[in-house]
Backbone atoms as SQL, in Angstrom:
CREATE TABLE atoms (id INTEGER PRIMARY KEY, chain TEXT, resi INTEGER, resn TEXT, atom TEXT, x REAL, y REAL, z REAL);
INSERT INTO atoms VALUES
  (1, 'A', 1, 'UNK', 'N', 192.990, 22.300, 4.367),
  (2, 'A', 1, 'UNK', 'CA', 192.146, 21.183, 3.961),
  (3, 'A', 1, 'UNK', 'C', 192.470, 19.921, 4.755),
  (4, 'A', 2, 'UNK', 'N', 193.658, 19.892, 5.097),
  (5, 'A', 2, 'UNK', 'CA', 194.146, 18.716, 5.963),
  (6, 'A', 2, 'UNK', 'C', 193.562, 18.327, 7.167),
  (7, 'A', 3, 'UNK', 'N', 192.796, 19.786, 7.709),
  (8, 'A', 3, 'UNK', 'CA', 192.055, 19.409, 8.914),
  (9, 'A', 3, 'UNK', 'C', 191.081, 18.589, 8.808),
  (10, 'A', 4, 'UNK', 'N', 190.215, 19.196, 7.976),
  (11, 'A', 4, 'UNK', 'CA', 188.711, 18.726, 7.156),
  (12, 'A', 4, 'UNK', 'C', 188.830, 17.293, 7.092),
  (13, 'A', 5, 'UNK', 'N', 189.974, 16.830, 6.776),
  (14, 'A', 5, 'UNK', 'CA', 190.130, 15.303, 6.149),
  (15, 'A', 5, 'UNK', 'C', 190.235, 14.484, 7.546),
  (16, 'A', 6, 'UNK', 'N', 191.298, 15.317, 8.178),
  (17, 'A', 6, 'UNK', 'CA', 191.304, 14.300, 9.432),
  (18, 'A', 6, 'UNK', 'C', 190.028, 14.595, 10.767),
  (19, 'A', 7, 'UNK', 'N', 189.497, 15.473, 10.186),
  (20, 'A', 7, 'UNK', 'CA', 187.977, 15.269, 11.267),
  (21, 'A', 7, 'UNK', 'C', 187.028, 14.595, 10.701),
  (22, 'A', 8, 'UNK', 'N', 187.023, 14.232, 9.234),
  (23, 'A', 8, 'UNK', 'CA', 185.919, 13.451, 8.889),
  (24, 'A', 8, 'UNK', 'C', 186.458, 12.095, 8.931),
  (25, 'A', 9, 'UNK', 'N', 188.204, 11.805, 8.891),
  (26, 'A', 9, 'UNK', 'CA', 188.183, 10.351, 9.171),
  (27, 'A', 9, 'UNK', 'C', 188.023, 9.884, 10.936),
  (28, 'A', 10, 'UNK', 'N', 188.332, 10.945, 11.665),
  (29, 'A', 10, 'UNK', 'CA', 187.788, 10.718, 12.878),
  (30, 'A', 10, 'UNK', 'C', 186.164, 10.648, 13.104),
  (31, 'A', 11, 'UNK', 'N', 185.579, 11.164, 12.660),
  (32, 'A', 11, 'UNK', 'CA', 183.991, 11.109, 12.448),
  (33, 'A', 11, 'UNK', 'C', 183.399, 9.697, 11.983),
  (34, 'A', 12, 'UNK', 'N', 184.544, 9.730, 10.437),
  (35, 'A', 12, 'UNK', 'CA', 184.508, 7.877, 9.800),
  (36, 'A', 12, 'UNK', 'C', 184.428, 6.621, 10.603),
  (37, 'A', 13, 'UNK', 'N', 185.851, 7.419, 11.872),
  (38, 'A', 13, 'UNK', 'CA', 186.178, 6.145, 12.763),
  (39, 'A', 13, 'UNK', 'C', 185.061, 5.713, 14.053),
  (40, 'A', 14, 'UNK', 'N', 184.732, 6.686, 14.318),
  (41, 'A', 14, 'UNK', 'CA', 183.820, 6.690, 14.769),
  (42, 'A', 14, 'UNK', 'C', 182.165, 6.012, 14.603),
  (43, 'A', 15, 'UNK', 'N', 181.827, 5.970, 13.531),
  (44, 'A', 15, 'UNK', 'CA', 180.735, 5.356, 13.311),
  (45, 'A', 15, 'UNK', 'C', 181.150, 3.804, 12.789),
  (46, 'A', 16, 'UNK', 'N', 182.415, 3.741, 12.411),
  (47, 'A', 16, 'UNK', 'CA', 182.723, 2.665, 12.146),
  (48, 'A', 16, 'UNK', 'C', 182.781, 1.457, 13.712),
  (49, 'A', 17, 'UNK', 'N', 183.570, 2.718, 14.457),
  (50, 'A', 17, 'UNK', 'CA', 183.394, 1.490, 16.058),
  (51, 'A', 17, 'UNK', 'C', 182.319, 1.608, 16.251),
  (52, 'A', 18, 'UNK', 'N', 181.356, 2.070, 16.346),
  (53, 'A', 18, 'UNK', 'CA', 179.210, 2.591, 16.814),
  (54, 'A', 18, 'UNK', 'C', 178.867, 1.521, 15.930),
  (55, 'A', 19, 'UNK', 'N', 179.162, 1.136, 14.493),
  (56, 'A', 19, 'UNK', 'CA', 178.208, 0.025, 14.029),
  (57, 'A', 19, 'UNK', 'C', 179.003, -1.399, 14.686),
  (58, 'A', 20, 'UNK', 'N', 180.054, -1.411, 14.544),
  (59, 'A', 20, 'UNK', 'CA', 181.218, -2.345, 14.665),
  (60, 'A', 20, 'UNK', 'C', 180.360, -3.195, 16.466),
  (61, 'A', 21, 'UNK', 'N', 180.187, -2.550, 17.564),
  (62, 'A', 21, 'UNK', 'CA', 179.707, -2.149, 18.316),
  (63, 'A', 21, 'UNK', 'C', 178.511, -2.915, 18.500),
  (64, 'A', 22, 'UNK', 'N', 177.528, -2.111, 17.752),
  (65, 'A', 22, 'UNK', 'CA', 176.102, -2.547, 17.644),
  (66, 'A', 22, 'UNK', 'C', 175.861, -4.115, 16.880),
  (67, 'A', 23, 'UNK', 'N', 176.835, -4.033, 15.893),
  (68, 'A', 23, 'UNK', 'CA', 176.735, -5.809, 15.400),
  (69, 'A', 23, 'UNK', 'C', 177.271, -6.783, 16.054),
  (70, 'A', 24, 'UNK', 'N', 178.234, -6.129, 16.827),
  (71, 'A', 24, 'UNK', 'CA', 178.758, -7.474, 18.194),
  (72, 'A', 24, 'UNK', 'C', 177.430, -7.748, 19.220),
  (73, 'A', 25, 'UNK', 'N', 177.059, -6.332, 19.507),
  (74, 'A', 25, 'UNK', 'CA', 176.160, -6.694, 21.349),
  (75, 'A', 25, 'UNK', 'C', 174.563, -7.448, 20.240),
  (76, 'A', 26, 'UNK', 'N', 174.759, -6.972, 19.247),
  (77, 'A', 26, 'UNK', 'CA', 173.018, -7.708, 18.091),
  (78, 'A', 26, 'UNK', 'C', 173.697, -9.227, 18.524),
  (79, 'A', 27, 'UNK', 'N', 174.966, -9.655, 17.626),
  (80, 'A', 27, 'UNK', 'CA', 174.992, -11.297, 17.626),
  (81, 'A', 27, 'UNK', 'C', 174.899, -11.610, 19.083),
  (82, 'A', 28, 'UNK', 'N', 175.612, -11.111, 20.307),
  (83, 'A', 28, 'UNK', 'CA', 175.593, -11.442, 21.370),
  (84, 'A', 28, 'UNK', 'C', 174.046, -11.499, 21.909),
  (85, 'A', 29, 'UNK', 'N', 173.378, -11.172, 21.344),
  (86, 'A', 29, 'UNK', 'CA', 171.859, -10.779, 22.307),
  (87, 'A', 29, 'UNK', 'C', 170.723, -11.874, 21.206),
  (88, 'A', 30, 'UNK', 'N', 171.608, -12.325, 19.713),
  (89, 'A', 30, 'UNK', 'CA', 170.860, -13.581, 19.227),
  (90, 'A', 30, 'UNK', 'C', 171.062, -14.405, 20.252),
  (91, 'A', 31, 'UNK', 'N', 172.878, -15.117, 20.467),
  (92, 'A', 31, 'UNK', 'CA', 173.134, -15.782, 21.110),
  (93, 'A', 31, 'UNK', 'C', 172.446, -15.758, 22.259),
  (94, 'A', 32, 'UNK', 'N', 172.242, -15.220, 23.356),
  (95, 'A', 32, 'UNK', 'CA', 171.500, -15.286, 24.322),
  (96, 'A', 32, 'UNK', 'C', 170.016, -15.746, 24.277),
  (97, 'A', 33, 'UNK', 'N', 169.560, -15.384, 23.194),
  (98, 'A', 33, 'UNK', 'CA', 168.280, -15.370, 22.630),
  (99, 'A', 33, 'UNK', 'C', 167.895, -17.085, 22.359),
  (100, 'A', 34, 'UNK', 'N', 168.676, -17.455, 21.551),
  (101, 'A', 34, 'UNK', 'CA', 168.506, -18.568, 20.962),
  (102, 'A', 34, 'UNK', 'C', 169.475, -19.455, 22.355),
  (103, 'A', 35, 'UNK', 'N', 170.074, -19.581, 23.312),
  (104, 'A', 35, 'UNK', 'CA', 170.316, -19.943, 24.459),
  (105, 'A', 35, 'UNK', 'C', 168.969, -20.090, 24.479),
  (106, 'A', 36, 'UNK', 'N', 168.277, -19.423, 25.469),
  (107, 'A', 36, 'UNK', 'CA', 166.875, -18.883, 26.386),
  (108, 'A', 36, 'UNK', 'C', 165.521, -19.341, 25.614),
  (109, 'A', 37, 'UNK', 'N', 165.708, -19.763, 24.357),
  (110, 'A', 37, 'UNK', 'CA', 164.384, -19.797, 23.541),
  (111, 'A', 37, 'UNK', 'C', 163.041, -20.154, 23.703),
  (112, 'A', 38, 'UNK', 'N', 163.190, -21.371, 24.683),
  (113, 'A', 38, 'UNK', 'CA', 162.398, -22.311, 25.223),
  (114, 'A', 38, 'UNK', 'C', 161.589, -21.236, 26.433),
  (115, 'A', 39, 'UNK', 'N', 162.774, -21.285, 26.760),
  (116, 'A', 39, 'UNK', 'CA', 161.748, -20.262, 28.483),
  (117, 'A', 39, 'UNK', 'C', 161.207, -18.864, 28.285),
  (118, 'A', 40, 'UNK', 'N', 162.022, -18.096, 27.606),
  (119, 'A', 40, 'UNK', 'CA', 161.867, -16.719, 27.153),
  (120, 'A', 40, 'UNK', 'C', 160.708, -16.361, 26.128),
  (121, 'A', 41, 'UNK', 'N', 160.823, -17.102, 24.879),
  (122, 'A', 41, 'UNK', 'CA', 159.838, -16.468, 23.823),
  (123, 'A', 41, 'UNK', 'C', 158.742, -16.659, 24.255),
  (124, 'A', 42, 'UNK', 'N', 157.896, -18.066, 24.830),
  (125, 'A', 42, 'UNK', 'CA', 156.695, -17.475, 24.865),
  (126, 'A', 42, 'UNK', 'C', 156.133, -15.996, 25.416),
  (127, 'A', 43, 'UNK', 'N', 157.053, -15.984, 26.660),
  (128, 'A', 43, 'UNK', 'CA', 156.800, -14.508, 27.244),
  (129, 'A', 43, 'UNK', 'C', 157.261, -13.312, 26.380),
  (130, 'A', 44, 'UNK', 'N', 157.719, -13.258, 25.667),
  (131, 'A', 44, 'UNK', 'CA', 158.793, -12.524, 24.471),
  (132, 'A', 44, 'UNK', 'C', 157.678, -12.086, 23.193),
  (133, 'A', 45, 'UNK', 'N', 157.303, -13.131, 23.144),
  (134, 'A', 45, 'UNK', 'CA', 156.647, -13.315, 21.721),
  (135, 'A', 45, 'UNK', 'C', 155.063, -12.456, 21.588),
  (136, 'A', 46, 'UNK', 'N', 154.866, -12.409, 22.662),
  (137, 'A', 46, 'UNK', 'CA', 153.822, -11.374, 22.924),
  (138, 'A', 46, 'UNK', 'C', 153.760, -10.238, 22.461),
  (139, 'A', 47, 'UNK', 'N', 155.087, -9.331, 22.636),
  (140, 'A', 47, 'UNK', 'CA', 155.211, -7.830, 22.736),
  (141, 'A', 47, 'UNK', 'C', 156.337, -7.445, 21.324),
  (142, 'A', 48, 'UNK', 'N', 155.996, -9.170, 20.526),
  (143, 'A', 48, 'UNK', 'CA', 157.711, -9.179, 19.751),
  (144, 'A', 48, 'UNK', 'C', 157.258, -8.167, 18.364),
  (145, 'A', 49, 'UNK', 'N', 158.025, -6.974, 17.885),
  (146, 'A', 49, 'UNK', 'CA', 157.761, -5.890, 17.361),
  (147, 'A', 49, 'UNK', 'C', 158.328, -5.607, 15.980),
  (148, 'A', 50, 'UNK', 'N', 158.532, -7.304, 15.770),
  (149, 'A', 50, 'UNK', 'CA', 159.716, -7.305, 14.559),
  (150, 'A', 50, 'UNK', 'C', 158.591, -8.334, 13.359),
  (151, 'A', 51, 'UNK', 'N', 158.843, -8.483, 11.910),
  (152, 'A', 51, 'UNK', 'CA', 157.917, -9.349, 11.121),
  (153, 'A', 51, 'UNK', 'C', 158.525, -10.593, 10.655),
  (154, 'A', 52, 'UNK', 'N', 160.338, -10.473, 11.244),
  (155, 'A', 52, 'UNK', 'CA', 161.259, -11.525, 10.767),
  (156, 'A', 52, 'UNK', 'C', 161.151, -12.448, 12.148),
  (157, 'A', 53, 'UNK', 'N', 161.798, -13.745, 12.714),
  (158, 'A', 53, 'UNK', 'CA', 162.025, -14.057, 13.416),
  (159, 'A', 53, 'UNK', 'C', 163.686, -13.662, 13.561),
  (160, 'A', 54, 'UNK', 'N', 163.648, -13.423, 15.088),
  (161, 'A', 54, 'UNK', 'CA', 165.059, -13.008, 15.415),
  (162, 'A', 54, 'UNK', 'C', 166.652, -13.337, 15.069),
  (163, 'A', 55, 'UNK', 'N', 166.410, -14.811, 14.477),
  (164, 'A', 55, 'UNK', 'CA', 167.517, -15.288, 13.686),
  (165, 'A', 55, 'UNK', 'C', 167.793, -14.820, 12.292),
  (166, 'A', 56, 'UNK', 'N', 166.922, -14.237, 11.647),
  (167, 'A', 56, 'UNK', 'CA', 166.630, -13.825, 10.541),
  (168, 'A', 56, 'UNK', 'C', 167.205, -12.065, 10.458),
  (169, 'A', 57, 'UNK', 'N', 166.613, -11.618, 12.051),
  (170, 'A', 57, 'UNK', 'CA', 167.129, -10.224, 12.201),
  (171, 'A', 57, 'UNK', 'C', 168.461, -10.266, 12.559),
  (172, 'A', 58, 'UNK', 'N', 169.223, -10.799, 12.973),
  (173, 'A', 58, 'UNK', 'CA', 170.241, -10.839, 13.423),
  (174, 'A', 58, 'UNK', 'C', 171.234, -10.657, 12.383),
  (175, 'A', 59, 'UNK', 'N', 170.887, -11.875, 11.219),
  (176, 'A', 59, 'UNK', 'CA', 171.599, -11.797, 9.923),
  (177, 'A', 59, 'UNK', 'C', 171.451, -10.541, 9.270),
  (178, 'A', 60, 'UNK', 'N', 170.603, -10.242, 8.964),
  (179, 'A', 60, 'UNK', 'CA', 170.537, -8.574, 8.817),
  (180, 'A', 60, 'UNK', 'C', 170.899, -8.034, 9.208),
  (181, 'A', 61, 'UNK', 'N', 170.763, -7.642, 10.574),
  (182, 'A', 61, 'UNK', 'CA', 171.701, -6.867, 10.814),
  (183, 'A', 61, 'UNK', 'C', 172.944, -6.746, 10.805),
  (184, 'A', 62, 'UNK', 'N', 173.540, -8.144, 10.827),
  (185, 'A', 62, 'UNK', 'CA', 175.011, -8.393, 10.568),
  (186, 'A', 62, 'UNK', 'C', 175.944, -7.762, 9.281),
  (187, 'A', 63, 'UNK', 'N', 174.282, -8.590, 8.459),
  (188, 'A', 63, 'UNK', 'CA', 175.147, -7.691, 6.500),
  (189, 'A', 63, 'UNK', 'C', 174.972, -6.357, 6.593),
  (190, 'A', 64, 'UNK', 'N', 173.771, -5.936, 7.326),
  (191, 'A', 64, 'UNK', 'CA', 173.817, -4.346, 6.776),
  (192, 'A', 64, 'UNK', 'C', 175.064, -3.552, 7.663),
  (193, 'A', 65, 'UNK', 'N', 175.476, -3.901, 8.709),
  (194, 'A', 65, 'UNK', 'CA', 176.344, -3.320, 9.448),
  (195, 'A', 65, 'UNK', 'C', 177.706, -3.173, 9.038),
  (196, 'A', 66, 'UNK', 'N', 178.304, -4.461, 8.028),
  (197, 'A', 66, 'UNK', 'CA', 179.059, -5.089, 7.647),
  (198, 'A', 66, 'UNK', 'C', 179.256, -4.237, 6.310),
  (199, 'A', 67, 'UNK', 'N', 178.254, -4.154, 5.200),
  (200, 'A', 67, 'UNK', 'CA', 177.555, -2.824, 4.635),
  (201, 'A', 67, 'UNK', 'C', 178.490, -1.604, 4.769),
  (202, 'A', 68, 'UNK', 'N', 177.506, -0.933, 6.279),
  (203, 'A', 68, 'UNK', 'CA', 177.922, 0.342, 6.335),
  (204, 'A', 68, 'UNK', 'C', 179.174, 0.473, 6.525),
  (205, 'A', 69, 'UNK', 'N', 180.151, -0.575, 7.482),
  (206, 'A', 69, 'UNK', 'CA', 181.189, -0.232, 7.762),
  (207, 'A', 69, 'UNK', 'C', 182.409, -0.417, 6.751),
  (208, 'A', 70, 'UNK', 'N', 181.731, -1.156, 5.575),
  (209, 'A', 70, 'UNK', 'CA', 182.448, -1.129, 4.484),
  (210, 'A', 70, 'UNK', 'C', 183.025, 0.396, 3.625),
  (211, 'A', 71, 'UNK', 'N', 181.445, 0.660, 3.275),
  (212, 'A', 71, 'UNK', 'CA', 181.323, 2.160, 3.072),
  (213, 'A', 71, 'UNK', 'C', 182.054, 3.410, 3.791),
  (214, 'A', 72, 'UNK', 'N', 181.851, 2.944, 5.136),
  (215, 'A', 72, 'UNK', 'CA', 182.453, 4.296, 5.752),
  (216, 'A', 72, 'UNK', 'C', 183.893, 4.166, 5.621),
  (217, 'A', 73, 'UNK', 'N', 184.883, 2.432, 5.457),
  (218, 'A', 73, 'UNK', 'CA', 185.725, 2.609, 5.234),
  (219, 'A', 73, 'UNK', 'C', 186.172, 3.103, 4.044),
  (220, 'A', 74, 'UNK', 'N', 185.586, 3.079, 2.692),
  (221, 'A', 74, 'UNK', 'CA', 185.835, 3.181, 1.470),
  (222, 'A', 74, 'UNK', 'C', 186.219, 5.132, 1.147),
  (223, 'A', 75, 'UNK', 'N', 184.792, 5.720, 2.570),
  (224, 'A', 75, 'UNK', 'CA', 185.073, 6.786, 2.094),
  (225, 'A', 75, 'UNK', 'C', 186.319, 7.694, 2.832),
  (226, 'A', 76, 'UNK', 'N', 187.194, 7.021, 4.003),
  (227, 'A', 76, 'UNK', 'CA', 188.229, 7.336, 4.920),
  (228, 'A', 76, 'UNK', 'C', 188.930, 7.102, 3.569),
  (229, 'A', 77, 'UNK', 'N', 189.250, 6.285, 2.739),
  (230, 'A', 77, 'UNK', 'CA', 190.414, 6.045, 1.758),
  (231, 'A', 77, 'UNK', 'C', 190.351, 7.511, 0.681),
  (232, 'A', 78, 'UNK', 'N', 188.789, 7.348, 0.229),
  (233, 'A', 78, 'UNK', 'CA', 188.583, 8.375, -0.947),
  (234, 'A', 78, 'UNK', 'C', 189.151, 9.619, -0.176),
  (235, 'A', 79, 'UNK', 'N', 188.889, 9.808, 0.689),
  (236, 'A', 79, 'UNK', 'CA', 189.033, 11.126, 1.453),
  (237, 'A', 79, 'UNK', 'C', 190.232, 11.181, 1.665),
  (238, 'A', 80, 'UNK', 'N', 191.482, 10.257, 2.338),
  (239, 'A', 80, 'UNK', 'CA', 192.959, 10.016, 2.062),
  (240, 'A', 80, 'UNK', 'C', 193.483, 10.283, 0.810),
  (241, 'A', 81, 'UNK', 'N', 193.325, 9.934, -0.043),
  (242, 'A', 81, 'UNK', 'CA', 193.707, 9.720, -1.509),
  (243, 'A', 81, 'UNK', 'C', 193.015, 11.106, -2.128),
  (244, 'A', 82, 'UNK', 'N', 192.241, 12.017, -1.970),
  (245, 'A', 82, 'UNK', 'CA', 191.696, 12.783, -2.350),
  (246, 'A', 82, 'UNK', 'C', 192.651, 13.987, -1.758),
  (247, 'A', 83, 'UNK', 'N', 192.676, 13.909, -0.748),
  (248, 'A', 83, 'UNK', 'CA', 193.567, 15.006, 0.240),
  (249, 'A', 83, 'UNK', 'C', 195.229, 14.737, -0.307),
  (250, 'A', 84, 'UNK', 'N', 195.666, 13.813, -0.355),
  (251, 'A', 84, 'UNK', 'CA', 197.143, 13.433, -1.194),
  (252, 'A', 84, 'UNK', 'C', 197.238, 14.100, -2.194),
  (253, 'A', 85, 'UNK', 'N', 195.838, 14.298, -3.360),
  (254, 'A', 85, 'UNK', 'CA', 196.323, 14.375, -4.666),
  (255, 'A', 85, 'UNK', 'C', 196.574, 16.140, -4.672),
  (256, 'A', 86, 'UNK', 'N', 195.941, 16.656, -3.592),
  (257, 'A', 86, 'UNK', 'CA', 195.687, 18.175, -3.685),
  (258, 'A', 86, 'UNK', 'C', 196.940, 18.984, -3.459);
């Protein structure tokens, strides 16, 4: 069973750096965004595919990422503590 545990906390760790990841290069690409605003959006705003404005998505994405990586840590513990008690 010991294996099981440590491939799903490697699996855990894993999506944990993939969101961890994706919510850094998101704020980095607001930042740029809101840099550029002036010159960029009109041309931007054309093809823009979202119903929030991008400051709005950003925060979202921040909590929900923040969210998942909560979760995935919660379940590396259950899964530690679960594998201990056996």
């Amino acid at each position: 069973m010991k294996h099981n545990t440590e491939s799903n906390t490697l699996d855990h760790s894993n999506l944990i750096n993939k969101l961890d990841n994706f919510r850094n290069a998101w704020a980095e690409l607001n930042e740029a965004w809101l840099e550029n605003d002036v010159e960029v959006s009109p041309t931007l705003e054309t093809d823009y595919p979202f119903d929030s404005c991008f400051n709005e998505l950003n925060a979202e994405v921040s909590i929900w990422t923040t969210q998942a990586i909560n979760a995935a840590v919660r379940q590396i513990f259950s899964d530690y503590i679960g594998d201990k008690s056996n």
